[in-house]
N, CA, C and O of each residue as an XYZ file, in Angstrom:
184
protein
N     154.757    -69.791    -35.075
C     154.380    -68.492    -34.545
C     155.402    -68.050    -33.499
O     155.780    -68.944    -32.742
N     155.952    -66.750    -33.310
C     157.132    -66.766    -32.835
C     156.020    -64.987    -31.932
O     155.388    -63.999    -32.307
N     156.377    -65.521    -30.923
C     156.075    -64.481    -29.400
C     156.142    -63.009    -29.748
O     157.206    -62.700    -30.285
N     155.313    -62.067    -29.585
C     155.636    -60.507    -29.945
C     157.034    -60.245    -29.175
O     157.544    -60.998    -28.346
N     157.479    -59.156    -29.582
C     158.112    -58.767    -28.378
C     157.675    -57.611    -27.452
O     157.104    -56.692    -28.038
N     157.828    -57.488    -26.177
C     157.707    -56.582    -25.252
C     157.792    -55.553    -26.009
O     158.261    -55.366    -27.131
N     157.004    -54.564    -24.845
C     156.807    -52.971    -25.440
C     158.328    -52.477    -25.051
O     158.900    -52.897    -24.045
N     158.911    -51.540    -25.960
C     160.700    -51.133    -25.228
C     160.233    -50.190    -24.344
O     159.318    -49.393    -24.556
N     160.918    -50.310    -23.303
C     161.191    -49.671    -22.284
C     161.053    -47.941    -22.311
O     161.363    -47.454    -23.399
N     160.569    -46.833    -21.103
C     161.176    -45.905    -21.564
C     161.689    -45.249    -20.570
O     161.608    -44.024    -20.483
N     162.107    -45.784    -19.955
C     163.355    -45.732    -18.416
C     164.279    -44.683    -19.145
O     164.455    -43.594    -18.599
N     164.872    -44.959    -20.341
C     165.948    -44.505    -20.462
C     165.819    -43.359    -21.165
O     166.812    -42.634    -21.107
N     164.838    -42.931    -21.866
C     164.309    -41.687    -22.614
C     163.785    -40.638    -20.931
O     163.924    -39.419    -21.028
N     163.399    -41.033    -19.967
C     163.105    -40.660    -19.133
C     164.512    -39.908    -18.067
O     164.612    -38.807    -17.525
N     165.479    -41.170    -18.124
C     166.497    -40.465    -17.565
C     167.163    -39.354    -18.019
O     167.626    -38.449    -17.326
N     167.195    -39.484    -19.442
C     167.853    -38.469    -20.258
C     167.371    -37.400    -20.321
O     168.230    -36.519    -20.291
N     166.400    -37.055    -20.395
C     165.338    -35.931    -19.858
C     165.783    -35.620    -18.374
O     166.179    -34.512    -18.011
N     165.698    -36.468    -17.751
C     166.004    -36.059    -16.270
C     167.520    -35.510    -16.412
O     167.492    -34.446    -15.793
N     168.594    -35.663    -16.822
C     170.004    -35.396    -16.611
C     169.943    -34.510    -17.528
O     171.049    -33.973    -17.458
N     169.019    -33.704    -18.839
C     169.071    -32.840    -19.597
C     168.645    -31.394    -18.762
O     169.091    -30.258    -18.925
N     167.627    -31.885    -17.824
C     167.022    -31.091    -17.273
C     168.139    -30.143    -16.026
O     168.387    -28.942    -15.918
N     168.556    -31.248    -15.312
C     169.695    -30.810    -13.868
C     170.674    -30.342    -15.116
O     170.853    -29.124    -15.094
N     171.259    -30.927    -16.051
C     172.605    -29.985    -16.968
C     171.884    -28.625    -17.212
O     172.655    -27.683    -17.393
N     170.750    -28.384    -17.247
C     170.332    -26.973    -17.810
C     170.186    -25.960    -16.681
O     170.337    -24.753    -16.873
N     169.876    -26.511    -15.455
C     169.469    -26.274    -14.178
C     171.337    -25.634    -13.629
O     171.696    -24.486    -13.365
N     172.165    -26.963    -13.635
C     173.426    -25.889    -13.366
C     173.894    -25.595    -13.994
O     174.986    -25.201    -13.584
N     173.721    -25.468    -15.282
C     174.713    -24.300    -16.240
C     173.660    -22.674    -15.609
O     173.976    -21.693    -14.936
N     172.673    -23.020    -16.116
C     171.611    -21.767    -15.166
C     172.509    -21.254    -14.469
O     173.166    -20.240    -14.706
N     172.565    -22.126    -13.368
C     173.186    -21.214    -11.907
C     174.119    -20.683    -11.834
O     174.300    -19.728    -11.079
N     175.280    -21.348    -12.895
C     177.059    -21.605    -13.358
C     177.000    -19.781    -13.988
O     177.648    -18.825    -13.563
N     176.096    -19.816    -14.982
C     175.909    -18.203    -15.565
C     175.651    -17.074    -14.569
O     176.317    -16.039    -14.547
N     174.350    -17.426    -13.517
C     174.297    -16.736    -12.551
C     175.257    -16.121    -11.465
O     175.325    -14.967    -11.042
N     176.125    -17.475    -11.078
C     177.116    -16.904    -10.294
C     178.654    -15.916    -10.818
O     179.210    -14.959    -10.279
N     179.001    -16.789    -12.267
C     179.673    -15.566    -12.905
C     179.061    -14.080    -13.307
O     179.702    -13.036    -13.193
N     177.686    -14.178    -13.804
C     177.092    -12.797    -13.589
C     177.462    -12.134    -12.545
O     178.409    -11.377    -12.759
N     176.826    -12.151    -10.898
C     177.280    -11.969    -10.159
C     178.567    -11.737     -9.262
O     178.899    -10.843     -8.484
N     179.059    -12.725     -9.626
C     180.495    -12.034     -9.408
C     181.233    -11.098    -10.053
O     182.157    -10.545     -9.457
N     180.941    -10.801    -11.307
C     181.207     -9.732    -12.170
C     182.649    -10.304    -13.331
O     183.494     -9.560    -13.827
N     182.558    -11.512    -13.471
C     183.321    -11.971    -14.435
C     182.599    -11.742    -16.102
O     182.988    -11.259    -17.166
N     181.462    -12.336    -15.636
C     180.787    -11.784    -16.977
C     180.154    -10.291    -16.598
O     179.365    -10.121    -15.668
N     180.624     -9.269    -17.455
C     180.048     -7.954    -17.506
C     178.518     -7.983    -17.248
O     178.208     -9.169    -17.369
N     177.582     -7.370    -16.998
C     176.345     -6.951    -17.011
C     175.860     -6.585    -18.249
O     174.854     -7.105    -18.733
N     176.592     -5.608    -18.869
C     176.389     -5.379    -20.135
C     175.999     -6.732    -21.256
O     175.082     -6.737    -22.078
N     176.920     -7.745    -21.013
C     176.390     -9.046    -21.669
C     175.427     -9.493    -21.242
O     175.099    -10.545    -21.791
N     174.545     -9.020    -20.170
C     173.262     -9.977    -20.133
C     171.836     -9.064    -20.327
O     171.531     -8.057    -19.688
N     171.248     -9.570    -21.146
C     170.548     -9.055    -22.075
C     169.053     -8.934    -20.778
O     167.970     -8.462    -21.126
């Protein structure tokens, strides 16, 4: 009889979510501030 194994982990499905989340968070802002500054036209934002 050979031992189950442990439940896998989900640390790492968790982080990735977490670092998906902050990449979406500053591209967000990254768009915002070229909006604002007027690199990207106004007209492009819908």
């Amino acid at each position: 009889m050979s031992d189950p194994e442990p439940p896998a982990s989900t640390d790492s499905e968790s982080r990735a979510a977490f670092n998906e989340d902050w990449a979406a968070t500053v591209l967000g802002l990254l768009l915002l501030v070229l909006v604002l500054t007027g690199i990207i036209p106004t007209g492009l934002v819908p």
